[in-house]
C-alpha positions as CSV (number, residue, x, y, z in Angstrom):
1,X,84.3,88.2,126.6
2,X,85.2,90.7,123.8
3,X,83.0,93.7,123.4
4,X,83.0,94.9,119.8
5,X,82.8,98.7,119.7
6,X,80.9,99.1,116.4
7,X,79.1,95.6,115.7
8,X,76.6,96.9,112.7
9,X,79.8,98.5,111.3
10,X,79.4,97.4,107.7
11,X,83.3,96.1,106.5
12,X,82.1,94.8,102.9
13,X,79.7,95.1,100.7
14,X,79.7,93.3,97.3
15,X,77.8,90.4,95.1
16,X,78.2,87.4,97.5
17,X,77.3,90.1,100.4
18,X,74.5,92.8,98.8
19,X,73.3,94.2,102.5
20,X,77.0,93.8,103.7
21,X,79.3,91.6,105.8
22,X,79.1,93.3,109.5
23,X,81.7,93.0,111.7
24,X,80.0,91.0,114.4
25,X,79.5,88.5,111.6
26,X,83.1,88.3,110.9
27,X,84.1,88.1,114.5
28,X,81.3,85.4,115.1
29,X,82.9,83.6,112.5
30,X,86.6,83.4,113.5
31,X,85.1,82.6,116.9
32,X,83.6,79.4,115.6
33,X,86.6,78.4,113.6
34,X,89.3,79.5,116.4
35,X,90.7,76.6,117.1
36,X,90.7,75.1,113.7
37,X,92.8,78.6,112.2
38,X,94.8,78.1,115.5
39,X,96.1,74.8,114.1
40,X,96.9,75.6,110.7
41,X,99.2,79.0,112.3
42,X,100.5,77.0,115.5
43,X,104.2,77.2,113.7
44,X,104.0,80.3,111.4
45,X,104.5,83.7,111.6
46,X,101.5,85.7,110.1
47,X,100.0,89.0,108.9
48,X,96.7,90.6,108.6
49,X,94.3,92.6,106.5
50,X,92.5,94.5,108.6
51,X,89.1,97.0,107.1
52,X,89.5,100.3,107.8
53,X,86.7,101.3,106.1
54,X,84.1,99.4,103.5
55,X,85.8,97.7,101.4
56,X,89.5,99.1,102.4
57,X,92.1,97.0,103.9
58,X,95.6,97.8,105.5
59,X,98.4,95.0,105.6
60,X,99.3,94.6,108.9
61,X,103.0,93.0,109.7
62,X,104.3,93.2,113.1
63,X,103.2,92.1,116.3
64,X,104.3,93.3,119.9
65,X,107.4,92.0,120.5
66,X,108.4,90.7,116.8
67,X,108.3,91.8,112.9
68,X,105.4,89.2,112.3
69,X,102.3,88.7,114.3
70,X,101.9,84.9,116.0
71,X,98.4,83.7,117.5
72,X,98.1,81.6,120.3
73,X,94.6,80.7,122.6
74,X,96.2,83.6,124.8
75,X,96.0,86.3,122.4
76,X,93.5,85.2,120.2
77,X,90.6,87.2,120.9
78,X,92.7,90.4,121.6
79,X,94.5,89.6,117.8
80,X,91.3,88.8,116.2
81,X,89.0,91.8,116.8
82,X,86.1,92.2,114.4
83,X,88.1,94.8,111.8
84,X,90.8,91.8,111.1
85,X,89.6,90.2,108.1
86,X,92.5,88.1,106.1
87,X,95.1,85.7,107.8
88,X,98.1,85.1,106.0
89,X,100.5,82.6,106.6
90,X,104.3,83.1,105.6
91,X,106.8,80.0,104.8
92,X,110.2,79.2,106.7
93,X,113.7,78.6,105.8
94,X,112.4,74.9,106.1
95,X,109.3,73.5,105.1
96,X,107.4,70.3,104.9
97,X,104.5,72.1,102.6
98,X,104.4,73.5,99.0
99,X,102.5,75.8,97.3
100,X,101.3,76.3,93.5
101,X,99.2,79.1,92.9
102,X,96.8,78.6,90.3
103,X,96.8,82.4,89.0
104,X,93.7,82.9,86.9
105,X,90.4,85.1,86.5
106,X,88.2,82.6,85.2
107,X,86.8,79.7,87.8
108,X,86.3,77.0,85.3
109,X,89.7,77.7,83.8
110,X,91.0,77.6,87.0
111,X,89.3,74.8,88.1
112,X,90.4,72.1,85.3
113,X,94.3,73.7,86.2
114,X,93.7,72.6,90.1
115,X,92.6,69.4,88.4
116,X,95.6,69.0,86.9
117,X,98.1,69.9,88.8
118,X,96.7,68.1,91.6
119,X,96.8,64.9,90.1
120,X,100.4,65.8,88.6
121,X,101.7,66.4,91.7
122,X,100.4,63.4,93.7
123,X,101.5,61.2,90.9
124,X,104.6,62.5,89.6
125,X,106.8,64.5,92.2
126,X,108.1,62.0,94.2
127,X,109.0,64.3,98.0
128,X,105.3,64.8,97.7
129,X,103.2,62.7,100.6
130,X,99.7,64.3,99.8
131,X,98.1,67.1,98.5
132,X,94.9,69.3,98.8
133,X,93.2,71.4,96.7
134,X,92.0,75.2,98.3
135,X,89.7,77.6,97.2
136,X,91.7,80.9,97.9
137,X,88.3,83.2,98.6
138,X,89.0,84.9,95.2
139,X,89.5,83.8,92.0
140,X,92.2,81.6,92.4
141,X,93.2,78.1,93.9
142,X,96.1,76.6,95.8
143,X,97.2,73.2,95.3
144,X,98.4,72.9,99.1
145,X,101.5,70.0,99.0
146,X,102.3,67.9,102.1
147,X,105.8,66.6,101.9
148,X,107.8,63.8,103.0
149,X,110.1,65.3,104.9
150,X,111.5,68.8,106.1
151,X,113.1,70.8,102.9
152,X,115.1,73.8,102.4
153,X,112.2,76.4,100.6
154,X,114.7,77.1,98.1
155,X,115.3,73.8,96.8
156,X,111.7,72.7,96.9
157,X,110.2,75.9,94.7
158,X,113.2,74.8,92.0
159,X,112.1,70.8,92.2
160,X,108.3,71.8,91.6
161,X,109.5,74.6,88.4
162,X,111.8,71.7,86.9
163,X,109.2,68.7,87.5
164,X,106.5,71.2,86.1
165,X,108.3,72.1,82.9
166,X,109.1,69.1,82.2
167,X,106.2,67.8,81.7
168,X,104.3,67.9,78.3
169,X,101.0,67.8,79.6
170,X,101.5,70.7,81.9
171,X,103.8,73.1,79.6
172,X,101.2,73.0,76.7
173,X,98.3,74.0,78.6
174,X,99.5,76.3,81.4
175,X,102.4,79.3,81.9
176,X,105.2,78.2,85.1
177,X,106.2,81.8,87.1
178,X,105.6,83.8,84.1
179,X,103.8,86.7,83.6
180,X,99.3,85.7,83.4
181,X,98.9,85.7,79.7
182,X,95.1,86.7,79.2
183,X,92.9,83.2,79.4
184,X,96.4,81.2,80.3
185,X,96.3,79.5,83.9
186,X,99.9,80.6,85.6
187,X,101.4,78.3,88.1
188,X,102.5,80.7,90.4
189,X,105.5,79.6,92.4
190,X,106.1,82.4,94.8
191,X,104.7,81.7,97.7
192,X,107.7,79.0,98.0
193,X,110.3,80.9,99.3
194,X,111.9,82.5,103.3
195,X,108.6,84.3,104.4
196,X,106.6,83.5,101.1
197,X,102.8,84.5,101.8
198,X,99.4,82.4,101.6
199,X,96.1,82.9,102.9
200,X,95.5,80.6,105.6
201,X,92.9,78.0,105.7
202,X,89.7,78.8,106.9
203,X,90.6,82.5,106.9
204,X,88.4,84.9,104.7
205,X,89.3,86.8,101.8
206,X,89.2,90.5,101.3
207,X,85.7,89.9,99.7
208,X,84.2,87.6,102.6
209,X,84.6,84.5,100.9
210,X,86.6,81.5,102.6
211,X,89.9,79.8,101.7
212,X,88.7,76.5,101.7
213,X,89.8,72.9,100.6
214,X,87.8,71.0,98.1
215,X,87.6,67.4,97.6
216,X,88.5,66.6,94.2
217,X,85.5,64.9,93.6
218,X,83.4,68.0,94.5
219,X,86.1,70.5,92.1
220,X,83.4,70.4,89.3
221,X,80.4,71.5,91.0
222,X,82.2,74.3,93.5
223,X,80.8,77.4,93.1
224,X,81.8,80.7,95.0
225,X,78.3,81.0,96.9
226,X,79.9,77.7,98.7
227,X,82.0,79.7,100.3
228,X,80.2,82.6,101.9
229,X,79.8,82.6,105.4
């Protein structure tokens, strides 16, 4: 059983969390959720954003015996003290997943995007098996693509930019790896390359909130409260 040395500590403080998120209530919560985060990093190499203070994070790479941290049900409480906050996952060389980043400040905007491009993808790029859409915990969503096979990284990030800017539909609404022009959803391809970072399902976000899939049909009446904890 983990003792946490300062419990009441508060680690944020913001809108969705006005008396603050303690960190016994962030260690509750990747308690309850262990095994469910342990499946989604089972394969991946990881790194963390830990509080060091209210509302101040550090990026935390390496691990004990590598350049990257790994969880496993052995280390998992020792990894996952109450100060760690934000899993990220990092791609391989290989991959059988794909990632478009809808990059945008505004939730409805970024909301009809995930829209979108979900039903673009499932429809129209053909190494794609199936597809979810995730609330990142911020701002933003990621239209998380399960693919047919196993793919070099490279060569999937340059069949999603080509199928994407090809289409009319997409290109006249929406920016592809460009620079976010104010009020423009970009379709951030980055995390698609060796070691590309995303946060992890059911991790939280450097403001409390949870990455999160939501069902298409529920994509128009998601709000951010949904994903407090």
């Amino acid at each position: 059983m983990v003792t946490l040395k300062n419990p009441k500590t508060i680690l944020i403080k913001n809108s969705f969390y006005p008396s603050g998120l303690n960190e016994q209530k962030v260690w509750e919560y990747y308690q309850k959720n262990k095994y469910r985060i342990l499946k989604e990093v089972s394969t991946r190499d990881l790194m963390l954003a830990i509080c060091v203070k209210e509302n101040d994070f550090i990026l935390k790479r390496a691990g004990k015996t590598s350049k990257y941290i790994k969880l496993s049900l052995k280390n998992y409480d020792e990894v996952m003290h109450g100060r760690v906050i934000t899993i990220y996952s990092t791609m391989s060389y290989r991959e059988n997943i794909a990632i478009v980043d809808i990059d945008i400040d505004d939730l409805n905007k970024g909301k009809r995007a995930a829209f979108d491009v979900y039903k673009f993808v499932m429809t129209k790029i053909p190494i794609v098996k199936s597809a979810e859409i995730r609330f990142t915990g911020k701002q933003a969503f990621h239209i998380v693509c399960e693919l047919k096979n196993k793919y070099d990284i490279n060569d999937i990030r340059i069949t999603l930019k080509q199928a994407l800017i090809s289409e009319p539909d997409i290109i006249n609404q929406y920016t592809v790896e460009q620079k976010r022009t104010k009020g423009i959803p970009n379709l951030d391809l980055s995390p698609n390359k060796k070691m590309g970072a995303f946060i992890t399902k059911y991790s939280l976000s450097t403001i409390g909130l949870q990455c999160m899939e939501i069902p298409i049909n529920r994509l128009n009446s998601f709000n951010k409260t949904l994903a407090k904890i």
